[in-house]
VMD Tcl script that draws the C-alpha trace (Angstrom):
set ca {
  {0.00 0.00 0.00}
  {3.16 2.17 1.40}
  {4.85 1.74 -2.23}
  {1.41 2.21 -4.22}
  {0.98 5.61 -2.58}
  {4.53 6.80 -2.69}
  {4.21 6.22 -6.79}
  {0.58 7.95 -7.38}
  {1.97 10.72 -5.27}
  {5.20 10.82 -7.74}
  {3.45 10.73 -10.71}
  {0.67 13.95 -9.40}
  {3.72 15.93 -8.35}
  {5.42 15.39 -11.72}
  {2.67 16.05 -13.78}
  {1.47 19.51 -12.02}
  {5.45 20.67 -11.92}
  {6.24 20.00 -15.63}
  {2.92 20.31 -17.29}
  {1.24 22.99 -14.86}
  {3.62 24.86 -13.04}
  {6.37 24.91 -15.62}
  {4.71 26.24 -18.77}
  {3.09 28.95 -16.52}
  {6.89 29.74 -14.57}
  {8.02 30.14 -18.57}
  {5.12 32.68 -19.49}
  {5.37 34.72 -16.42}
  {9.21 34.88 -15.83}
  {9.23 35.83 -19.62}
  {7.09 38.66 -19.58}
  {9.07 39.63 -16.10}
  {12.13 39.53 -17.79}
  {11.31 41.44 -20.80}
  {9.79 43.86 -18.58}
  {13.00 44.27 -16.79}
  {15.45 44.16 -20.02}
  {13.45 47.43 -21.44}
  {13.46 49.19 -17.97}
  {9.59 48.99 -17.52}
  {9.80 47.12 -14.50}
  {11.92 49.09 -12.97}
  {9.76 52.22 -13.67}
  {6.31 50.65 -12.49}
  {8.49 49.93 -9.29}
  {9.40 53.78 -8.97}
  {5.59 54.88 -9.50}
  {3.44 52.27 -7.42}
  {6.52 52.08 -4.22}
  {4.96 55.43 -2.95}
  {1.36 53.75 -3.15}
  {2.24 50.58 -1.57}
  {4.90 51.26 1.32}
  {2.22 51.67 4.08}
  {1.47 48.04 3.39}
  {5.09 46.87 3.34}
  {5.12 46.84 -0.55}
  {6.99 47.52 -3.22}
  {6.00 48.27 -6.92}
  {6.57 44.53 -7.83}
  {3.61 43.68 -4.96}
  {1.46 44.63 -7.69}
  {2.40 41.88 -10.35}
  {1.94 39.04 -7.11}
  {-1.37 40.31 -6.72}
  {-2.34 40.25 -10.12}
  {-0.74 36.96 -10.93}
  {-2.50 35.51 -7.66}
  {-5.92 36.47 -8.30}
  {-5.80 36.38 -12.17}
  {-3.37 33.09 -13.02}
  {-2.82 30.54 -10.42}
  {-1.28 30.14 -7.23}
  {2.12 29.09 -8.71}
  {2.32 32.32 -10.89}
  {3.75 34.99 -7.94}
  {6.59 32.66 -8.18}
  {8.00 34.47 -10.77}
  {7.55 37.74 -9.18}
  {9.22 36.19 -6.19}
  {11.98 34.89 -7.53}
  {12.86 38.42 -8.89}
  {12.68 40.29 -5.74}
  {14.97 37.52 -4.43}
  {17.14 37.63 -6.95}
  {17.18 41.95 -7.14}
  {17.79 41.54 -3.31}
  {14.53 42.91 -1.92}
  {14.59 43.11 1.66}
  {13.69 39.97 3.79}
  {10.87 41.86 5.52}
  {9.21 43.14 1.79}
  {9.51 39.83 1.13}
  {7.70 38.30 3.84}
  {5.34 41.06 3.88}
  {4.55 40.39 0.00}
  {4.29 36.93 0.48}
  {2.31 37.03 3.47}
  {-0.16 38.93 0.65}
  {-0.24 36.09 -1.87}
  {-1.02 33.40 1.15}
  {-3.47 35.46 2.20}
  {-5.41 35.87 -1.42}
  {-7.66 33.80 -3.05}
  {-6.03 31.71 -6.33}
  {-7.15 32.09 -9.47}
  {-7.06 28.29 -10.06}
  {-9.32 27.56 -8.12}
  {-11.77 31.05 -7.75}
  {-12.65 31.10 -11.21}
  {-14.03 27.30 -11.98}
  {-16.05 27.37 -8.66}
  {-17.81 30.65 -10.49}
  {-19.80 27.87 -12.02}
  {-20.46 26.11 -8.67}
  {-22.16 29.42 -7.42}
  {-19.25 31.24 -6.26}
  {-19.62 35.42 -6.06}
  {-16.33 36.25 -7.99}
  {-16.83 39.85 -7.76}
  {-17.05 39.92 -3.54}
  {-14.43 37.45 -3.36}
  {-11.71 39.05 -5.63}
  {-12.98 42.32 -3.12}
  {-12.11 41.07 0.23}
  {-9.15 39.06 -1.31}
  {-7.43 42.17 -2.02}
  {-8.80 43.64 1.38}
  {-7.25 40.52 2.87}
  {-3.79 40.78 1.07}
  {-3.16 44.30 2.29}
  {-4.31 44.16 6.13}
  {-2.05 41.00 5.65}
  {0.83 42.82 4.35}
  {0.29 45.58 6.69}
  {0.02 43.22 9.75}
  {3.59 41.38 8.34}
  {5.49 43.96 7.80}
  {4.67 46.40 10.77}
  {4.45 43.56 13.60}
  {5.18 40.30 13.06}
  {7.91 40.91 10.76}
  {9.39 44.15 12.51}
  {12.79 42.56 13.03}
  {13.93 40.94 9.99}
  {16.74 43.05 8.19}
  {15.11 45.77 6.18}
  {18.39 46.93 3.92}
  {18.12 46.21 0.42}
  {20.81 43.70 -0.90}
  {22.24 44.54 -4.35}
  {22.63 41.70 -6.70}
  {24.10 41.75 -9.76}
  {21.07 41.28 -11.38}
  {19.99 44.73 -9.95}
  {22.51 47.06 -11.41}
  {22.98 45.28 -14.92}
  {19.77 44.20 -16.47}
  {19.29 41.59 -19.56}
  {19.54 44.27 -22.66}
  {17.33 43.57 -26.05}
  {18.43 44.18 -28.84}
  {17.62 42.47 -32.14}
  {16.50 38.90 -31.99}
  {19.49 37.35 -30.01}
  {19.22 39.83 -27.28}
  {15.12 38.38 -27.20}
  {16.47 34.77 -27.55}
  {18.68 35.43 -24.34}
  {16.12 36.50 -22.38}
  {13.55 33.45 -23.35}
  {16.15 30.95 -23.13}
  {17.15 32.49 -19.19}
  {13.50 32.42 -18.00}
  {12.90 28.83 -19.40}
  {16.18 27.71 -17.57}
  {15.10 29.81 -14.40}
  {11.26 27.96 -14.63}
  {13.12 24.78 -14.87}
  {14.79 25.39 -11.68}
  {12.16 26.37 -9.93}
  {9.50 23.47 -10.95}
  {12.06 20.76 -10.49}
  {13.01 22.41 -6.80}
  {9.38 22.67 -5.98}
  {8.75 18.78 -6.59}
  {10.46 16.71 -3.51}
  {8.16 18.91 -0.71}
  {5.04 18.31 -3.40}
  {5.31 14.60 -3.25}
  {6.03 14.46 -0.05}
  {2.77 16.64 1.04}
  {0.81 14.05 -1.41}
  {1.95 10.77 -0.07}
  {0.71 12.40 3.98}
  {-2.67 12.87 2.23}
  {-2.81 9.48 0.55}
  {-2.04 7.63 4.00}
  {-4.17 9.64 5.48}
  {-7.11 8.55 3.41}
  {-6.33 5.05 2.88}
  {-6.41 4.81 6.93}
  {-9.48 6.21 7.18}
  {-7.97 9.54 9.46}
  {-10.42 12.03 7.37}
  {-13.52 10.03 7.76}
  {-12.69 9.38 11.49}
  {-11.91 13.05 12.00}
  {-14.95 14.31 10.24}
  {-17.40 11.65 12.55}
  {-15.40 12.84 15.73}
  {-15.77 16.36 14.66}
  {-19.64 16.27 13.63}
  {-21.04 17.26 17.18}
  {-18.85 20.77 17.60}
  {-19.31 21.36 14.44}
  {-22.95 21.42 14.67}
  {-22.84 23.69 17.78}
  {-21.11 26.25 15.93}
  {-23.63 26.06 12.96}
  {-21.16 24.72 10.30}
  {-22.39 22.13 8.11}
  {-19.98 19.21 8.67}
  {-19.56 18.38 5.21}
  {-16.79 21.32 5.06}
  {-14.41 19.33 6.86}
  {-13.55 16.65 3.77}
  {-12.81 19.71 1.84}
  {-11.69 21.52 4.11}
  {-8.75 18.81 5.13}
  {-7.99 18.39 1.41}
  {-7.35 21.93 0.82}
  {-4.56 21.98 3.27}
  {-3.11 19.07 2.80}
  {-3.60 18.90 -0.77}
  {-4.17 22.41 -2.27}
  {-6.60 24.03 -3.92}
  {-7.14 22.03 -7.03}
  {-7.43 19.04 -4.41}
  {-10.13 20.92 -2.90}
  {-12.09 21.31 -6.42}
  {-12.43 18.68 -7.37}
  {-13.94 17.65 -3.97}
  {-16.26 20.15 -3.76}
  {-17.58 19.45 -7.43}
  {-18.65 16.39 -6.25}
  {-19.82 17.14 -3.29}
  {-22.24 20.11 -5.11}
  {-22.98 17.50 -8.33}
  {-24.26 15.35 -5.00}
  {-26.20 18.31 -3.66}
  {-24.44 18.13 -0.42}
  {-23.37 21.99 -1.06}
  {-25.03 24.96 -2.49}
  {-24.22 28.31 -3.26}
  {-24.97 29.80 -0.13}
  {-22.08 26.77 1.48}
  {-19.25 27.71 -1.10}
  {-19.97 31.28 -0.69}
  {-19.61 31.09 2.96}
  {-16.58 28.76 2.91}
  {-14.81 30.62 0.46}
  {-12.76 32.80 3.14}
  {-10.44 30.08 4.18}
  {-11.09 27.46 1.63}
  {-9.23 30.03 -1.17}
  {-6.06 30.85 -1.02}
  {-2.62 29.50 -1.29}
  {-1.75 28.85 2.33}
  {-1.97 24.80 2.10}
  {1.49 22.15 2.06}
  {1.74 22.15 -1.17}
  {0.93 25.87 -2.15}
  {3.96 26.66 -0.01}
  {5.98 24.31 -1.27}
  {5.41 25.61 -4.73}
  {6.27 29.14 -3.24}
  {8.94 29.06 -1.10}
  {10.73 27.50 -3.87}
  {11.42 31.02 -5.65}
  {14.42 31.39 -3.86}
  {16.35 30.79 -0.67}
  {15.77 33.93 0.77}
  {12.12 33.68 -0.10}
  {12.01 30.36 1.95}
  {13.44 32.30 4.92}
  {10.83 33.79 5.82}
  {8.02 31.84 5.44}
  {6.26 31.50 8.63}
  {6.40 35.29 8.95}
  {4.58 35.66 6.06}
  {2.35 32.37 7.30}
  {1.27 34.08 10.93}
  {0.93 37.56 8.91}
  {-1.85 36.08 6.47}
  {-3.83 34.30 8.77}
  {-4.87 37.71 9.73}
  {-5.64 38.60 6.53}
  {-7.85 35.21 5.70}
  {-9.64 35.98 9.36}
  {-11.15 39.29 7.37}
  {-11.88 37.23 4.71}
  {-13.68 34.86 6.53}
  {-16.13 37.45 8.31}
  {-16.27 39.32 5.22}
  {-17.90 35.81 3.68}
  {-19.89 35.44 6.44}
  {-21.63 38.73 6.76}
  {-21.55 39.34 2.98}
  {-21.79 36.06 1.14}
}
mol new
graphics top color blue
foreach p $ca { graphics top sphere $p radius 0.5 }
foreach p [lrange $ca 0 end-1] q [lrange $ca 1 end] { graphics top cylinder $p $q radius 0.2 }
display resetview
């Protein structure tokens, strides 16, 4: 059973870093890097700093956001693995990704749109979420970590383009770069997948959902949340998905359920969405449970915002 679980959760982890997170890492980083060759990055940094720095942010906190709530979970990767690389302070860092735990992924938002889910309100207090997270990251919980800006050779002498080998350069860099980063995010992926496997074939999440039932129903929460709730973070948000499709195709959820589950069911904060993150860089990986602690004040606004609004 041990081996037959150890080789489905190898071939799921292979197959989402090399035909999910790898094509997206080579779109993203490309468009990053381009961005940066022609100096565009470095002005939308200039402009949106001023806007963001209450919230711990730089201008790059902008393209995590976007790539969060509008591509997938794995896309702020890219952005990530820039900021590492242009030696963006540890606490921006953690304040930034504390933001992207704290949102709710694309991959996921968008296909439960069709299971009843209010995109509009949820994209709202997702970006409500991110900041307060931010905010609460970089101006408590991360008040100590070094705030000095490391330069980086990458920082004073960007990728030039010029002609078609100068555009070559660049594509053939981010594809190496996405390589590095899919293959580095795999050993923490499997290992996340074979927990959930044994896990289910003991029986754990059926126990825990029986021994569970009676609180649950005191505090007026259907109990059916708690399968997808246990998938989500221990499997991710695709995990949680397909779950939940099932469970509404059953008519065990409705509308009103997703909607009001939505606040901690969607967002990245799961074993496997970190594993995927903190694998933008070493310094990145630093300061993850900073970030962690920040967003789970983020996702508790969330969750009343669902509840009161959804």
């Amino acid at each position: 059973m041990l081996i037959d679980i150890i080789l489905q959760a190898g071939r799921a982890g292979i197959e989402f870093s090399l035909f999910v997170m790898l094509p997206i890492m080579i779109v993203m980083l490309f468009l990053m890097r381009l961005m940066e060759a022609h100096g565009w990055l470095d002005w939308i940094v200039h402009k949106l700093t001023p806007v963001l720095k209450p919230f711990g942010l730089g201008g790059l906190g902008i393209f995590a956001a976007l790539q969060i709530s509008f591509v997938s979970f794995a896309a702020p990767v890219a952005t990530l693995s820039i900021m590492d690389q242009r030696g963006t302070s540890q606490r921006q860092i953690a304040a930034t990704l504390a933001m992207v735990f704290a949102m709710a992924q694309a991959n996921a938002s968008f296909p439960m749109m069709a299971l009843g889910l209010d995109i509009g309100l949820t994209l709202l207090l997702s970006l409500v979420g991110g900041l307060i997270a931010a905010a609460v990251t970089w101006h408590l919980i991360g008040r100590r970590l070094p705030d000095k800006e490391a330069p980086s050779p990458d920082k004073l002498n960007h990728a030039t383009v010029s002609g078609g080998k100068g555009l070559l350069d660049v594509i053939n860099a981010a594809g190496s770069e996405a390589f590095k980063i899919a293959l580095g995010a795999i050993p923490i992926m499997v290992l996340s997948l074979v927990v959930v496997g044994l896990l289910q074939r003991s029986g754990s999440i059926a126990w825990l959902t029986t021994a569970l039932t009676p609180l649950l129903t005191l505090l007026h929460i259907d109990p059916v949340l708690v399968l997808p709730t246990l998938t989500k973070y221990l499997a991710g948000g695709s995990a949680m998905l397909a779950v939940m499709s099932e469970l509404h195709r059953a008519g065990q959820v409705d509308a009103a359920l997703i909607n009001l589950s939505a606040g901690w069911l969607l967002s990245p904060l799961d074993l496997t969405g970190i594993a995927v993150l903190i694998s933008a860089g070493r310094r990145i990986a630093a300061v993850w449970k900073y970030a962690a602690l920040g967003s789970l004040v983020g996702m508790a606004v969330r969750i009343v915002g669902h509840v009161l609004l959804g």
